[in-house]
ZAVOLO-49959 format. One line per 10 residues: their letters; for each residue x, y, z of C-alpha. Coordinates in steps of 0.5 Angstrom, whole numbers, plus 500, padded with zeros to 3 digits. Layout:
% ZAVOLO-49959
A	X,Y,Z; ...
//
This chain:
% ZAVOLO-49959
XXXXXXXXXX	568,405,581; 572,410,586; 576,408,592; 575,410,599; 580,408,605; 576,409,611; 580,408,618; 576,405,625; 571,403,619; 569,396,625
XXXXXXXXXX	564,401,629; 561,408,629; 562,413,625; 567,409,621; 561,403,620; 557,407,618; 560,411,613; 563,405,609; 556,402,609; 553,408,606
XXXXXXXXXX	559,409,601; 559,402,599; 551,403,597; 554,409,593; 557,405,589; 563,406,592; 569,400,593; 572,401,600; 578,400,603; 577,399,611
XXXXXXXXXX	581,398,617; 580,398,624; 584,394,630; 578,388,631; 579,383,625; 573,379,627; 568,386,628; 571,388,621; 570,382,618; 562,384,618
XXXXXXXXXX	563,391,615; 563,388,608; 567,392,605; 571,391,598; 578,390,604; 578,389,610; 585,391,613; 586,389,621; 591,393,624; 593,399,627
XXXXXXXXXX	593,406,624; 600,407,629; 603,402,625; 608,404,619; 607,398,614; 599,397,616; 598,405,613; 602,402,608; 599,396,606; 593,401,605
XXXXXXXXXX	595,404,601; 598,398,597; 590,395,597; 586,401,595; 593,401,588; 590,395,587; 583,397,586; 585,403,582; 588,407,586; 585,412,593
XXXXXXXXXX	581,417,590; 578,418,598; 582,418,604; 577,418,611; 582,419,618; 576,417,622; 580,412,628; 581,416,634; 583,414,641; 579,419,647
XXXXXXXXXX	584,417,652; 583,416,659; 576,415,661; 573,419,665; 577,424,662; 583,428,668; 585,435,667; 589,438,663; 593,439,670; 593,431,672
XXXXXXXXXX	593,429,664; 599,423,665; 603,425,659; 604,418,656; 597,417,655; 597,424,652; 602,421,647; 598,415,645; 593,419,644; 596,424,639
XXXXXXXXXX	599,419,636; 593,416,634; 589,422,632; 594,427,629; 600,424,627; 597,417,624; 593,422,619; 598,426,618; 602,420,615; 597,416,612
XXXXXXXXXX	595,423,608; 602,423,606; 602,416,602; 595,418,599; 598,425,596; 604,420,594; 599,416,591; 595,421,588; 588,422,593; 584,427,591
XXXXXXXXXX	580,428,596; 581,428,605; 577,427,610; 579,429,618; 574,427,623; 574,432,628; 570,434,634; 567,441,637; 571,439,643; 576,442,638
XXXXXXXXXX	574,449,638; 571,450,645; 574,450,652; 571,444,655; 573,442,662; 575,436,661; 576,435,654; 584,438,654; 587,432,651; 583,430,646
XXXXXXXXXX	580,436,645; 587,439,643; 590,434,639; 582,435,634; 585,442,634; 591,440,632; 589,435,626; 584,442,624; 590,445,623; 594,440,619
XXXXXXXXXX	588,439,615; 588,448,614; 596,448,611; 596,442,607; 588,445,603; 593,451,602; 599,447,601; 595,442,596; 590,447,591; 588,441,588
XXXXXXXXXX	586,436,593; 580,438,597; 582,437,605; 576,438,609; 575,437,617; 569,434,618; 565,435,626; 559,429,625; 556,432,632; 555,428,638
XXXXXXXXXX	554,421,636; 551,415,639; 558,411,639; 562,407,644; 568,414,645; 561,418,646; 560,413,651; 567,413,654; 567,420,655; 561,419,659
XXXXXXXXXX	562,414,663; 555,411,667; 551,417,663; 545,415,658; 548,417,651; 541,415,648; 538,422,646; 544,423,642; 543,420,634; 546,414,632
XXXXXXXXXX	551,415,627; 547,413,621; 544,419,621; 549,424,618; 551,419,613; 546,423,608; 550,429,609; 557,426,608; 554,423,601; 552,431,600
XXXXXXXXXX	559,434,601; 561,428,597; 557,430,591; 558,438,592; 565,438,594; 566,445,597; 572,449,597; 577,446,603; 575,447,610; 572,446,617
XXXXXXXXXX	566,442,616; 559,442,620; 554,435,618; 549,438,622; 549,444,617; 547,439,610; 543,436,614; 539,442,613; 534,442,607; 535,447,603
//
């Protein structure tokens, strides 16, 4: 059976994508913050901690090792920063830090012990906020950017492990919301529903790159 560790695995997307891969067939490595929420994922391992912290990535990799080795790696735990979101002219800069932190540099070494480790495949979850100016959306929006671009270099670094940027779409989850304070979010599709896609990429294992759900949910 292969091995995924999944990242801000408690909620969301991240719940989601451990139920739909653990239907799958697959064994499961999942963190989140929350050890109590993460608890009722029932997931293989369930790791509490913090994806900032040094030697919870490491106890990751050590648990999934112990089922055979990490054969997926899913950077999904991200932070949105302060909400509402300020301008980039009034972004409190320590709070800029935290937030690339958690969405750039915590999957970037996280993905370095798995390449120790022998991972054959890496997902970054991303965001179109990413790609488009959107007022408002400065700091999480250029720290996606930011991950984007570690995930183009360590494709082209690292021929044979696939390296995709997964943008699931606006989600009905509690960042979403986050970033809408006071706004009704309940037009946007509950994270379950794209889980058919990421099996699909799953099984077609396209060449490394940017990644758009949306597109495989497309019948062909």
């Amino acid at each position: 059976m292969p091995v995924a560790i999944i990242t801000g695995a408690s909620r969301g997307l991240g719940r989601a994508l451990a139920t739909g891969l653990a239907g799958a067939g697959w064994q499961l490595v999942v963190d989140g913050r929350d050890a109590a929420t993460l608890a009722e994922v029932g997931a293989t391992t369930a790791v509490p901690g913090d994806v900032t912290d040094p030697a919870h990535r490491a106890d990751l990799i050590a648990a999934a090792n112990w089922l055979g080795g990490v054969n997926l790696l899913v950077n999904n735990a991200g932070i949105l920063g302060p909400s509402p979101q300020p301008a980039l002219a009034d972004y409190p800069l320590t709070a800029l830090r935290d937030v690339y932190e958690v969405n750039v540099f915590a999957p970037l070494a996280l993905a370095q012990l798995a390449l120790g480790a022998g991972v054959g495949t890496i997902v970054n979850v991303t965001s179109d906020a990413a790609i488009e100016p959107y007022p408002g959306w400065g700091g999480y929006g250029s720290a996606k950017a930011a991950i984007e671009q570690v995930s183009r270099v360590l494709a082209a670094e690292q021929p044979r492990v696939r390296v995709w940027a997964v943008d699931p779409g606006d989600l009905r989850t509690r960042m979403h919301q986050e970033a809408f304070p006071g706004e009704d979010i309940t037009d946007r599709p509950l994270p379950e529903t794209v889980v058919p896609a990421f099996l699909r990429l799953l099984a077609d294992r396209p060449e490394s790159g940017r990644i758009r759900l949306a597109d495989l949910l497309v019948t062909r």
